[in-house]
C-alpha positions as CSV (number, residue, x, y, z in Angstrom):
1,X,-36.7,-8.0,-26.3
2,X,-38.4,-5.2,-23.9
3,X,-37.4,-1.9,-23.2
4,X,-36.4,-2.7,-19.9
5,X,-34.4,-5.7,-20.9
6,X,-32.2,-3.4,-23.6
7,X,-31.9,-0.7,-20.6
8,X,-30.6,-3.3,-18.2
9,X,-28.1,-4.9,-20.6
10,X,-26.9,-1.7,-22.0
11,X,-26.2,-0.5,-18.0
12,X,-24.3,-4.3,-17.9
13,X,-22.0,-3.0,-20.5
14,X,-21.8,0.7,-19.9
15,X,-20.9,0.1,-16.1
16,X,-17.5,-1.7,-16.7
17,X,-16.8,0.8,-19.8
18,X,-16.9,3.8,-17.0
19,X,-14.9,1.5,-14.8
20,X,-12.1,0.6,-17.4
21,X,-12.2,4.9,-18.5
22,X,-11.4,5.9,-14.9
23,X,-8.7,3.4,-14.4
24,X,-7.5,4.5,-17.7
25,X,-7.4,8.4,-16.3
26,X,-5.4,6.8,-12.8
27,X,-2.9,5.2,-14.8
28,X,-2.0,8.3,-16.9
29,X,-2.1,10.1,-13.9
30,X,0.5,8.2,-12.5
31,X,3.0,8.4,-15.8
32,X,2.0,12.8,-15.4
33,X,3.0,12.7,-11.8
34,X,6.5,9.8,-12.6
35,X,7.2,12.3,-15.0
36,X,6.4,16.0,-13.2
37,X,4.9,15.3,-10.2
38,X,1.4,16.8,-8.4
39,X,2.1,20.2,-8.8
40,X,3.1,20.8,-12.5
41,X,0.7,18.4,-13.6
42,X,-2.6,19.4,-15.0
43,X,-5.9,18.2,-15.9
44,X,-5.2,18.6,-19.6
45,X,-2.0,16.7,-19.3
46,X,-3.7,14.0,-17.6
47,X,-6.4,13.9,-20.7
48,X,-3.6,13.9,-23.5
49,X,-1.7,10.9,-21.3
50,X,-5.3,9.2,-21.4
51,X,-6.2,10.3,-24.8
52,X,-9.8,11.1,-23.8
53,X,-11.4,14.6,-24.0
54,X,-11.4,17.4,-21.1
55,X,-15.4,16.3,-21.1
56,X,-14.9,13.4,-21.1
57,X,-12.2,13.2,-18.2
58,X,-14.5,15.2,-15.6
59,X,-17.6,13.2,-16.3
60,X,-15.4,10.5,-15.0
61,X,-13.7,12.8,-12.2
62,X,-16.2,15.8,-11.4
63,X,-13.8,16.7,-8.7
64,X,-11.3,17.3,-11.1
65,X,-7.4,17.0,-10.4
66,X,-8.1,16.7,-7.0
67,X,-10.5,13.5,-7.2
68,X,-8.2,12.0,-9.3
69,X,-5.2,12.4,-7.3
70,X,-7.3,10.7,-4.5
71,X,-8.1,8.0,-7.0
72,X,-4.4,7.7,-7.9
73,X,-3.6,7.3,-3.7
74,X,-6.4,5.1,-3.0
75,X,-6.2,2.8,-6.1
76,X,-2.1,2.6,-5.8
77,X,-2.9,1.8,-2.6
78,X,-4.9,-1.9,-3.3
79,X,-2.5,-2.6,-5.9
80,X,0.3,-2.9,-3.0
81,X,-1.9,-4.6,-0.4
82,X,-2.7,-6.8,-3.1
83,X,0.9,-7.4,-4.0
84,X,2.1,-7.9,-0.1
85,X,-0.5,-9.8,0.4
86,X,-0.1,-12.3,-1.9
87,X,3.6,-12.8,-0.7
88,X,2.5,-13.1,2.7
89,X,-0.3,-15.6,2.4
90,X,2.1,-17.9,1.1
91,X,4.2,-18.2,4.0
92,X,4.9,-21.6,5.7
93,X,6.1,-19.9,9.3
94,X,5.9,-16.3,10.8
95,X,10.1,-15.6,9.8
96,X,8.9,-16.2,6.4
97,X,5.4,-14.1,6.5
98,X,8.0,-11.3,7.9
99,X,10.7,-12.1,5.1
100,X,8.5,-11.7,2.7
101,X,6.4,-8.6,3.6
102,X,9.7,-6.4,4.1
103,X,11.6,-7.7,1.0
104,X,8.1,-6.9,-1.2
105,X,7.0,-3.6,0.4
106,X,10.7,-2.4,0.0
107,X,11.0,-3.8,-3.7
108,X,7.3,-2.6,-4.8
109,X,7.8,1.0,-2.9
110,X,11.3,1.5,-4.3
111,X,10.9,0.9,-7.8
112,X,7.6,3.3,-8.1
113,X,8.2,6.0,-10.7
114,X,5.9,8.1,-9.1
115,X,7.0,8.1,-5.3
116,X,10.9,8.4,-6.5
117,X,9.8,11.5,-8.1
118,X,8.1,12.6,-5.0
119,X,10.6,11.8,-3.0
120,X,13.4,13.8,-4.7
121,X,11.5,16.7,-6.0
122,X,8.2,17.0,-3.4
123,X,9.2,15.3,-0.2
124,X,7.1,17.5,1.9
125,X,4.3,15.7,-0.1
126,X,5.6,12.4,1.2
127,X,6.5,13.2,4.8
128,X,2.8,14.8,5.2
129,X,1.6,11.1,5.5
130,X,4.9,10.3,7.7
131,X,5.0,13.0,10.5
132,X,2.6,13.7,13.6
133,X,-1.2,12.5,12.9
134,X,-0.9,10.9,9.6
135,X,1.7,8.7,11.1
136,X,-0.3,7.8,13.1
137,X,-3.1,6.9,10.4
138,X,-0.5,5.6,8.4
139,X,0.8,2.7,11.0
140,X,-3.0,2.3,11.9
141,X,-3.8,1.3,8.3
142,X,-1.0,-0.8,7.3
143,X,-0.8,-2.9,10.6
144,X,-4.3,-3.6,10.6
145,X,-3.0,-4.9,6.8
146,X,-0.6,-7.3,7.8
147,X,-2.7,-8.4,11.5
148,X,-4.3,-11.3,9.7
149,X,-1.2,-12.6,8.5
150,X,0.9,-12.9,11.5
151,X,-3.1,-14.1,13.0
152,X,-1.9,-17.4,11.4
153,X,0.8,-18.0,14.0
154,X,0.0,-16.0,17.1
155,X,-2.7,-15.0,19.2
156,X,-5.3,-12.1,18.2
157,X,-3.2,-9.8,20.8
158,X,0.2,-10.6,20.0
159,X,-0.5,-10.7,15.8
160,X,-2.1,-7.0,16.1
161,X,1.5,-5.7,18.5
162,X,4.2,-8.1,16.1
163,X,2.8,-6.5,13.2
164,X,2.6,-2.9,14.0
165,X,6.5,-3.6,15.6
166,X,7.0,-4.9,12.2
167,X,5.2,-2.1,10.5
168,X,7.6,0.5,12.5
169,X,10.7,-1.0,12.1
170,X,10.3,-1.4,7.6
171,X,8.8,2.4,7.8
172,X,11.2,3.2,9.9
173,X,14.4,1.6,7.6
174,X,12.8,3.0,4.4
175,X,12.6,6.5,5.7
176,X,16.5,6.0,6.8
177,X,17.7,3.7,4.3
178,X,20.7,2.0,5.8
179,X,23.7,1.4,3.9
180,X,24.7,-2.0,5.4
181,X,20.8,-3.9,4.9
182,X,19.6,-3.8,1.8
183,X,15.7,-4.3,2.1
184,X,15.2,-5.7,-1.4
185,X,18.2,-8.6,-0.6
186,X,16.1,-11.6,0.5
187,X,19.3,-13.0,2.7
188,X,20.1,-9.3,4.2
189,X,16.0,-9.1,5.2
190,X,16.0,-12.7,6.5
191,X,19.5,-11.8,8.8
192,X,17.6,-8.8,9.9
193,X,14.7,-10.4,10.9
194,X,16.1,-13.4,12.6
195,X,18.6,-11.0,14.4
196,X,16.2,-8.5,15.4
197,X,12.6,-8.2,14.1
198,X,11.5,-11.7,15.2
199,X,12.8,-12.0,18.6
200,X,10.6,-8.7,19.4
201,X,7.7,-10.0,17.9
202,X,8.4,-13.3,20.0
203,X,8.7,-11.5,23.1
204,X,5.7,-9.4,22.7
205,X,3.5,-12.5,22.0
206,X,4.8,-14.1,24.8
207,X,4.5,-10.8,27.0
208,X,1.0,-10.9,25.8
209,X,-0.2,-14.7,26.9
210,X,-2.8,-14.4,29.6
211,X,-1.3,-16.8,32.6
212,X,-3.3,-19.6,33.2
213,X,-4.6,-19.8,37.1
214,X,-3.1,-22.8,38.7
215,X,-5.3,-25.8,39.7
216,X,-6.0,-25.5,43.7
C-alpha cells in the first residue's frame, strides 16, 4: 500500500475518533452544567466528567469553556428538532402534527437536567434567549422548524403564520406553566388544541387564501 493510501485511511479513521471525543466533551458538559450550572463549572470539571486530559480537551475545543458551551447549545439543539421532528412527521392530520409537537417539546424541555437547573438557579441565563431580540430569534428559528410540517396540510403562507401562532402559544404556556393544562397530558394538549390552537391556525389559513377573480 502507498503512502498516500495509509495517509488517507488513517484520516478515515482519525476523523470520526475527533468527532466521537468532542461529543464525548458535550455530553459531560451537560452532566457539569445538570449538576452546577455555567458559571461554577470549569474546564477541568468538564475533563474529569470526560476523563480526557486538559490537552486533550482544548485540542478538541480551542475556544475553551466558551466553545464548548456553544457546542453544548447548538448540539442540544438538533437532538430536540430531531426528536419533534420525528413526532411530527408521523402525523395523519394537522390536530395531530399540533398534538404532537406541544406534548414532545413540553415533555423533552421539562425533563432536561440541564435547563431545570438553569431555570431554578440561573434564569437570567434562560430568559436572555426569551426577552427582546433573542425572542425574536428564538420564534424565528423554531417556526421556520415546524413550517414544513404544518406545509403538509396548508398553503406555504398559512403553514409559515399557524406555526409561528403555534410556536407562541407552547413558548408562551411553558414560560407560564398553567396549573389547569398539563402540556405533557396527551388528552389535556389535544382539548387545548381543538379548543384554541387550531381554530387560530384555521382562521389564519383561511385569512390567508388569495380570492379567486370571478369568471366575467
Amino acid at each position: 500500500m502507498s503512502m498516500g493510501g495509509v495517509t488517507a485511511a488513517a484520516t478515515e479513521v482519525v476523523a470520526p475518533a475527533r468527532a466521537s471525543q468532542r461529543l464525548r466533551v458535550i455530553d459531560a458538559a451537560l452532566s457539569c452544567i445538570a449538576r452546577a450550572g455555567t458559571k461554577k463549572t470549569t474546564v477541568d470539571d468538564v475533563a474529569r466528567e470526560a476523563e480526557v486530559s486538559r490537552a486533550t480537551l482544548y485540542r478538541a475545543f480551542p475556544g475553551g469553556k466558551d466553545a464548548i458551551f456553544a457546542a453544548v447549545v447548538e448540539t442540544e439543539l438538533a437532538r430536540f428538532f430531531s426528536t419533534v421532528a420525528i413526532a411530527m412527521g408521523r402525523a395523519a392530520d394537522l390536530e395531530e402534527v399540533l398534538v404532537n409537537g406541544i406534548c414532545v417539546s413540553a415533555t423533552y424541555l421539562s425533563n432536561h437536567a440541564a435547563i431545570a437547573y438553569l431555570c431554578d438557579h440561573e434564569p437570567d441565563l434562560v430568559l436572555q434567549r426569551l426577552v427582546f431580540g433573542q425572542m425574536d430569534q428564538t420564534l424565528e428559528l423554531c417556526s421556520t422548524f415546524a413550517q414544513p410540517f404544518f406545509a403538509r396540510f396548508l398553503d406555504p403562507v398559512a403553514a409559515a403564520r399557524g406555526a409561528e401562532l403555534a410556536v407562541r402559544v407552547i413558548v408562551s404556556y411553558l414560560m407560564s406553566p398553567s396549573p389547569s393544562t398539563n402540556l405533557q397530558s396527551e388528552a389535556e394538549v389535544q382539548a387545548l388544541v381543538r379548543a384554541f390552537i387550531l381554530p387560530g391556525v384555521e382562521a389564519l389559513a383561511s385569512s390567508s387564501a388569495v380570492p379567486v377573480a370571478p369568471h366575467v
